[in-house]
C-alpha positions as CSV (number, residue, x, y, z in Angstrom):
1,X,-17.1,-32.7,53.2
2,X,-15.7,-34.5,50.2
3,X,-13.4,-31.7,49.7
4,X,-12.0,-31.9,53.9
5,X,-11.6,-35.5,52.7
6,X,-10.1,-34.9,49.4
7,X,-7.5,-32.4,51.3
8,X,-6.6,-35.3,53.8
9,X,-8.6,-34.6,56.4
10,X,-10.2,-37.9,58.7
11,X,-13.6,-38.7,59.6
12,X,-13.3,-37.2,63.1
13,X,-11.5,-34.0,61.6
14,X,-14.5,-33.9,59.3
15,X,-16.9,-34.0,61.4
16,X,-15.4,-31.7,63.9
17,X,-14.8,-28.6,61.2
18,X,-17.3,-29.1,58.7
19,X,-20.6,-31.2,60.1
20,X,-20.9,-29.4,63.7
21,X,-20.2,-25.9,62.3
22,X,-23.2,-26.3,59.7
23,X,-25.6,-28.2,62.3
24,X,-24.4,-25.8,65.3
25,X,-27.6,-23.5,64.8
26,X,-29.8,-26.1,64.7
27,X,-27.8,-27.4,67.9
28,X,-28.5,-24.5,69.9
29,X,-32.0,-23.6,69.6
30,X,-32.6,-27.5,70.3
31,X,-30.7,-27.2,73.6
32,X,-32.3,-23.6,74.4
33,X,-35.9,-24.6,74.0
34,X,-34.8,-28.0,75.9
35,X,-33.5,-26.4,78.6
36,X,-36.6,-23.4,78.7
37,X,-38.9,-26.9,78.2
38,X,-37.4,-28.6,81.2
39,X,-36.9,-25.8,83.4
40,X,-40.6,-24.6,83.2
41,X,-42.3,-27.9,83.9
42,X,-45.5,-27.5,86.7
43,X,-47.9,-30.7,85.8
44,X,-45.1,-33.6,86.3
45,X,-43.6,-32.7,89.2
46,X,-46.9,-32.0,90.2
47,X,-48.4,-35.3,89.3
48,X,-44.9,-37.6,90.6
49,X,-43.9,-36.0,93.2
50,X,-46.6,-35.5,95.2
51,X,-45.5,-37.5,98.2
52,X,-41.9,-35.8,98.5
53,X,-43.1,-31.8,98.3
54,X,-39.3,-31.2,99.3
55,X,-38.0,-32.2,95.8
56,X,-39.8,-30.8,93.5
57,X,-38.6,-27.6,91.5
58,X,-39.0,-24.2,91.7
59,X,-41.6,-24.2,88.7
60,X,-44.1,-25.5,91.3
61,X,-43.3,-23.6,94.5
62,X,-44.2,-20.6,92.5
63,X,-47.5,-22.3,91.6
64,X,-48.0,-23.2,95.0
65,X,-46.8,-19.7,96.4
66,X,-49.6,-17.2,97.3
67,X,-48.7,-14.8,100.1
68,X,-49.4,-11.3,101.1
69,X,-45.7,-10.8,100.2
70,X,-45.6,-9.8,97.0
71,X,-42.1,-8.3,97.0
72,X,-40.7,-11.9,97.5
73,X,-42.5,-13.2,95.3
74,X,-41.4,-11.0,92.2
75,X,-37.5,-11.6,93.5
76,X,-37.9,-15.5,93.2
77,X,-39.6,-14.8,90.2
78,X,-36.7,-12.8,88.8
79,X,-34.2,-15.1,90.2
80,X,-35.9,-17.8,89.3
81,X,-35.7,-16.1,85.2
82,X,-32.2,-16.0,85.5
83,X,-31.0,-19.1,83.9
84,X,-33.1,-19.4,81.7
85,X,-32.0,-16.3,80.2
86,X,-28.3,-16.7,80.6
87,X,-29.1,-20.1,78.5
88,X,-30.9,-18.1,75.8
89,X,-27.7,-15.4,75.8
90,X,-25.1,-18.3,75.5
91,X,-27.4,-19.4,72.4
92,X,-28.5,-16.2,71.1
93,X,-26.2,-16.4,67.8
94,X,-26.9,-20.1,66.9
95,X,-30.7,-19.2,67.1
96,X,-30.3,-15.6,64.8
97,X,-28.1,-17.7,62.4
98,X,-30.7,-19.9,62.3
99,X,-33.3,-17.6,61.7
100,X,-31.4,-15.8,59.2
101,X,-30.5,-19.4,57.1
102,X,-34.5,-20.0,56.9
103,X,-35.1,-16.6,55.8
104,X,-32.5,-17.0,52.9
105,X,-34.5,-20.2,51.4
């Protein structure tokens, strides 16, 4: 950073090309395991939403869901996977570099 700042670069320019690029795998797996943490909750909607069975997620239909219809079940279930997955594909090579940095120590 010193050197960015040495070469004439500003605070802002600093952070921008030399802060984010060394945090960014630590960025990613925070917002991947966020978003997996947020997108799979069962007991709080459960436990809020109670009164208004209309709003509450996915996560809990599922829970909720227990029908001779098997077939629809397993497509909500792999529709319901979907996002979280493109998530972890967006992320994937912020969490391996990340992975690989704590290997190297």
């Amino acid at each position: 950073m010193e050197a960015a700042q040495v070469d004439g670069a500003g605070t802002f320019r600093c952070y921008i090309h030399v802060v984010i690029p060394v945090c960014r795998p630590v960025i990613g797996a925070a917002v991947a395991l966020s978003f997996a943490d947020c997108w799979n909750l069962v007991e709080q909607p459960l436990t809020y939403l109670t009164q208004a069975p209309q709003l509450q997620p996915l996560s809990t239909m599922f829970n909720q869901l227990a029908s001779e219809n098997t077939g629809f079940e397993f497509a909500g279930a792999a529709l319901y996977i979907l996002p979280a997955l493109f998530v972890y594909m967006f992320f994937q090579e912020d969490i391996l570099s990340g992975i690989q940095l704590t290997e190297m120590k």
